[in-house]
C-alpha positions in Angstrom: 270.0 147.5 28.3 268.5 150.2 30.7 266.5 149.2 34.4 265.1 151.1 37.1 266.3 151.0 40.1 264.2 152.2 43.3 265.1 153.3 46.7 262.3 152.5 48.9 262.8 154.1 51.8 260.4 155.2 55.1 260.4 158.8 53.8 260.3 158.6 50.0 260.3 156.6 47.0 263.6 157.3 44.5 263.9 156.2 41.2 266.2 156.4 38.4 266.7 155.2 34.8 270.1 153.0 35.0 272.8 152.4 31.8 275.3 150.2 31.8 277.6 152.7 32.7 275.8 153.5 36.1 274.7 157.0 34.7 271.7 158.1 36.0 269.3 159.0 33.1 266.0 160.0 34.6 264.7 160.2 37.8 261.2 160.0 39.8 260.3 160.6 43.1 257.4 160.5 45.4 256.8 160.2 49.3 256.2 157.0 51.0 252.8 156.0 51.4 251.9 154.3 55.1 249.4 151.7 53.7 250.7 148.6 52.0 248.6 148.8 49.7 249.1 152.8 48.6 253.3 151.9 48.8 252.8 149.0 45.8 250.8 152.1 44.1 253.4 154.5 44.7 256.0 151.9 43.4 254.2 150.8 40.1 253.3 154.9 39.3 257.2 155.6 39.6 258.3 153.0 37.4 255.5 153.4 34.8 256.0 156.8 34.9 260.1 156.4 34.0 258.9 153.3 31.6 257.0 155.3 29.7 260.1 157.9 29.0 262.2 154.7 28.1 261.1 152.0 26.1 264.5 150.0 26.5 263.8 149.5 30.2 264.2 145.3 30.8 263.9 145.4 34.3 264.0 146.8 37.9 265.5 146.3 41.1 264.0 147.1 44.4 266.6 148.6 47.1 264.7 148.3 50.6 265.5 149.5 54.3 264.4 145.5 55.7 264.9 142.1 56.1 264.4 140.0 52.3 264.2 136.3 51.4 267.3 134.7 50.3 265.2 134.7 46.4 264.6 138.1 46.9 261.3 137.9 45.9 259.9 138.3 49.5 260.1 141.4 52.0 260.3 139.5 55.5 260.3 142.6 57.5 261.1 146.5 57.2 260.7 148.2 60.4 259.8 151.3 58.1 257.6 150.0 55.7 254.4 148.6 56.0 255.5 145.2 54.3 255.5 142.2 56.8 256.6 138.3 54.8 255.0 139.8 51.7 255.8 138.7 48.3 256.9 141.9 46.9 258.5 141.4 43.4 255.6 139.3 42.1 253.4 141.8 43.2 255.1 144.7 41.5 255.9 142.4 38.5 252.0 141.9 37.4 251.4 145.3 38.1 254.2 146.8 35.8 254.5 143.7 33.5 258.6 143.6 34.1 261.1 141.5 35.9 261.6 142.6 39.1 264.2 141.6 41.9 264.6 143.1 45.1 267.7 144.0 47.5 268.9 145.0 51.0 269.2 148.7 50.2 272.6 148.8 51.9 273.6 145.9 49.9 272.0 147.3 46.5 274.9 150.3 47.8 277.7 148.4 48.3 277.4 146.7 45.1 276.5 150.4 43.3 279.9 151.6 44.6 281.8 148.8 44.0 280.9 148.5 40.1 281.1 152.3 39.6 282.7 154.3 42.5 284.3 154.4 46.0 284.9 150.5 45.9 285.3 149.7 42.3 287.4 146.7 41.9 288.0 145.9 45.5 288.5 142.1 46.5 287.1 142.7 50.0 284.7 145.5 50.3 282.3 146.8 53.5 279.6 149.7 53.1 278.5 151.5 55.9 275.4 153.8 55.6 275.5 156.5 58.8 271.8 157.8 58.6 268.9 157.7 61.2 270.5 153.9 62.1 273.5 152.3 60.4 272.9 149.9 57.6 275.6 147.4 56.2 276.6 145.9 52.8 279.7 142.9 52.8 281.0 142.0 49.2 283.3 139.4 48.9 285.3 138.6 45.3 282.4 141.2 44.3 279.3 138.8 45.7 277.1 140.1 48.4 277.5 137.9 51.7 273.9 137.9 52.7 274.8 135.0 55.6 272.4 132.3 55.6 269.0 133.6 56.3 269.8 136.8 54.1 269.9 139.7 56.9 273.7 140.0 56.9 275.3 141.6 58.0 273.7 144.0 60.9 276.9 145.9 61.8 274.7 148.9 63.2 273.0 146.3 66.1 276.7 145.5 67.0 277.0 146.5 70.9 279.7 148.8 71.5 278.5 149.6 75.0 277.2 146.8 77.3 273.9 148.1 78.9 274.2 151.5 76.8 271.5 153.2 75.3 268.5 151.4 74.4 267.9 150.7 70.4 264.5 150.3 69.3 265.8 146.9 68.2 265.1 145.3 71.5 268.8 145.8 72.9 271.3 148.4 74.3 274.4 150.0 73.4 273.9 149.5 69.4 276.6 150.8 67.3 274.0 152.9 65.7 272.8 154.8 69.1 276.5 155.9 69.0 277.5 156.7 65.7 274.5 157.9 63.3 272.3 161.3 62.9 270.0 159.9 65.8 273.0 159.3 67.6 275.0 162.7 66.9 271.6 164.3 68.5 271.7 162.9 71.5 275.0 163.1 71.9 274.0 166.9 71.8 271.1 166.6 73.8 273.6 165.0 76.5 276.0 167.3 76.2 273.8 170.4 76.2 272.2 169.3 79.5 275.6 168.9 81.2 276.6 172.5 80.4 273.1 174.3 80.7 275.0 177.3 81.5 277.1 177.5 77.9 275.9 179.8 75.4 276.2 178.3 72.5 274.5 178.8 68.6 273.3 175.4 69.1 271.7 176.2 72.8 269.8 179.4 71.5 268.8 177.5 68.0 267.0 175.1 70.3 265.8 177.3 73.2 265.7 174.3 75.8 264.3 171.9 73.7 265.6 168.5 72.8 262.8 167.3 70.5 264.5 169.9 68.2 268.1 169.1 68.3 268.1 167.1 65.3 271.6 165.3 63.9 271.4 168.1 60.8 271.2 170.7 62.8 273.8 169.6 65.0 276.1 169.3 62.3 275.3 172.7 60.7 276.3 174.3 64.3 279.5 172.2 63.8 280.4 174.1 60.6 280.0 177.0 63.0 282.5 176.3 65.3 279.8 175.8 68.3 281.5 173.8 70.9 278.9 171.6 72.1 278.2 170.4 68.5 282.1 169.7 67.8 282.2 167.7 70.9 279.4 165.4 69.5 281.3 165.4 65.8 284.3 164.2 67.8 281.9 161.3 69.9 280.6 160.3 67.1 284.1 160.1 65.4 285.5 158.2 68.5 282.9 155.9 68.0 282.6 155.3 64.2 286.4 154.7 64.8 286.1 152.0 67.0 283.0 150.3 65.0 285.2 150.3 61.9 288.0 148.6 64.1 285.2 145.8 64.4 284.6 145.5 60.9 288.1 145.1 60.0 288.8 142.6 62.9 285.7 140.4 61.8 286.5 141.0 57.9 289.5 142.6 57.0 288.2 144.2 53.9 290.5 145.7 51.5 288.2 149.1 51.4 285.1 150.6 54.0 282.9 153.0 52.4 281.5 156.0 54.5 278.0 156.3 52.6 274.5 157.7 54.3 272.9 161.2 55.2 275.7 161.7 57.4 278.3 161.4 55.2 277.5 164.9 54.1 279.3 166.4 57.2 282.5 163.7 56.8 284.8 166.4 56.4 283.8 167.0 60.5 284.7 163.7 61.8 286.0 161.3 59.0 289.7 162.3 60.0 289.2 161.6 63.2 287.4 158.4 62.9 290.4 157.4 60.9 292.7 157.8 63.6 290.6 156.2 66.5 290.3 153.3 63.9 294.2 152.9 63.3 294.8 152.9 67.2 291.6 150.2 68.0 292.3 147.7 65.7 293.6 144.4 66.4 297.5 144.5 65.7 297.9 148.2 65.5 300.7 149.0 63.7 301.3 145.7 62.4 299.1 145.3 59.7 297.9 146.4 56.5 294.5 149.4 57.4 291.4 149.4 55.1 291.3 152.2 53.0 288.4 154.3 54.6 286.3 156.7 52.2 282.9 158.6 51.2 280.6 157.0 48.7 281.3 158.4 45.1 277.5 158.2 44.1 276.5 159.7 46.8 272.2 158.7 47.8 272.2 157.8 44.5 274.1 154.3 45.2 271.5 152.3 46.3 268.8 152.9 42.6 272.2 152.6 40.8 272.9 149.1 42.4 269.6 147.6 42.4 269.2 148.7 38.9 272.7 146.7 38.1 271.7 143.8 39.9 268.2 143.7 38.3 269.9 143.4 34.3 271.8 140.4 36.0 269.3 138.9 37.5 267.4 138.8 33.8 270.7 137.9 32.1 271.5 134.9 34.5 270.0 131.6 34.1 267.0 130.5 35.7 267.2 129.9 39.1 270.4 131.1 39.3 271.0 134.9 42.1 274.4 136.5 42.9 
């Protein structure tokens, strides 16, 4: 049985022909549309297009950067997307004349990794996705804990700094404005203006200005050995380090995957994050540490999970949801 799994995200729309195995067989990709009406197009041409290639496709799972109904037939909100409480499968569904179910993208990811690759076979499992913000997939006994309105759990909205910087979720000191690509640029930006008089690749790449500092770029002068950008590598491995000491505290999972954008550059902090992690927790010392590691599929977790969960969602009897 093949599906198609789709990463909807604010910037483009991934998709992927999914075997049992979790082996990618075909992909398709276009950019996200603004309109609501022009994303549901973009959607339907992806998976027509990937249908048409594969006649043994049964069904396909949505991955999606927002809040969705415990049925997962609804998108409640995506602060990317243009969807607001809309009824997205059964939408998609009459377009494209196939199941479809849809799926927190970081959960779709943590259940991608833990059926075939960073996670596999792990009890208690936690995903964390270091991109532009932080998104968050729990698996317990292999189940996504969605909590009991199903927008668990928002790790990245944690506050790690009381009256910190302000998150464009309403509060201050976020994880995520601390330890993500947003964060790791203005960690530079900070850093930069303290030591205007430092000559550094990552001063002269940006000439003075900090709408160009981007986390990317910050990371590339890392590689580089440019001392302003290894003192945000090692903030932003300070504070990963302590957010992962929260996890473990509140969930004590047997295994945290690193996945995201940023995860690229985990050779540049992932060490270090480690260590601030083993010091910070609860009992240090005394008690057994989460294995910490990088996602095995890489961006391509999320389509491969939602893809996995859509052929058990077809499979399962009516009425019935993991």
């Amino acid at each position: 049985m093949l599906a198609i799994g789709v990463d909807v995200g604010g910037t483009s729309v991934r998709a992927g022909v999914v075997d049992k195995q979790g082996s990618l067989m075909d992909t398709a990709r276009v950019a996200t549309p603004s309109d609501e009406g022009a994303l549901e197009d973009a959607i339907s041409g992806v998976i027509e297009d990937l249908r048409n290639r594969h006649d043994q496709v049964v069904a396909v799972g949505l991955a999606v950067a927002g809040f969705v109904t415990t049925d997962r037939r609804s998108v409640m909100f995506a602060p990317h997307l243009a969807w607001r409480d809309a009824p997205v499968a059964d939408r998609i569904t009459k377009r494209v004349g196939l199941p479809v179910m849809l799926e927190h993208d970081a959960n779709a990811a943590a259940v991608g990794e833990h059926r075939f690759g960073a996670a596999r076979g792990a009890r208690v499992a936690a995903l964390v996705a270091l991109g532009t913000g932080i998104g968050a997939g729990l698996l317990l006994d292999g189940k996504i804990f969605r909590g009991a309105h199903g927008v668990a759990p928002e790790l990245g909205h944690l506050t790690v700094v009381p009256g910190g910087r302000s998150c464009p979720c309403g509060k201050y000191g976020c994880w995520e404005r601390y330890c993500s690509g947003t964060a790791l640029a203005a960690t530079a930006v900070e850093l930069l203006a303290k030591h205007p008089g430092r000559s550094t690749v990552l001063a002269r790449e940006t000439s003075g200005d900090p709408g160009s500092v981007t986390g990317r770029r910050v990371a590339g002068a890392a590689r580089d050995g440019d001392p302003i950008a290894l003192r945000a590598m090692a903030e932003l491995a300070k504070w990963l380090g302590e957010g992962l000491a929260l996890v473990a505290d509140t969930f004590d999972p047997e295994v945290i995957v690193i996945a995201g954008g940023v995860s690229v550059s985990a050779p540049l902090f992932l060490d270090e994050a480690r260590e601030h992690y083993a010091g910070a927790i609860t009992g240090a010392g005394h008690r057994p540490l989460a294995r910490i590691r990088t996602a095995q599929l890489g961006d391509d977790a999320a389509i491969v999970g939602a893809a996995a969960l859509a052929v058990e969602a077809v499979k399962a009897p009516a009425g019935v949801t993991r």
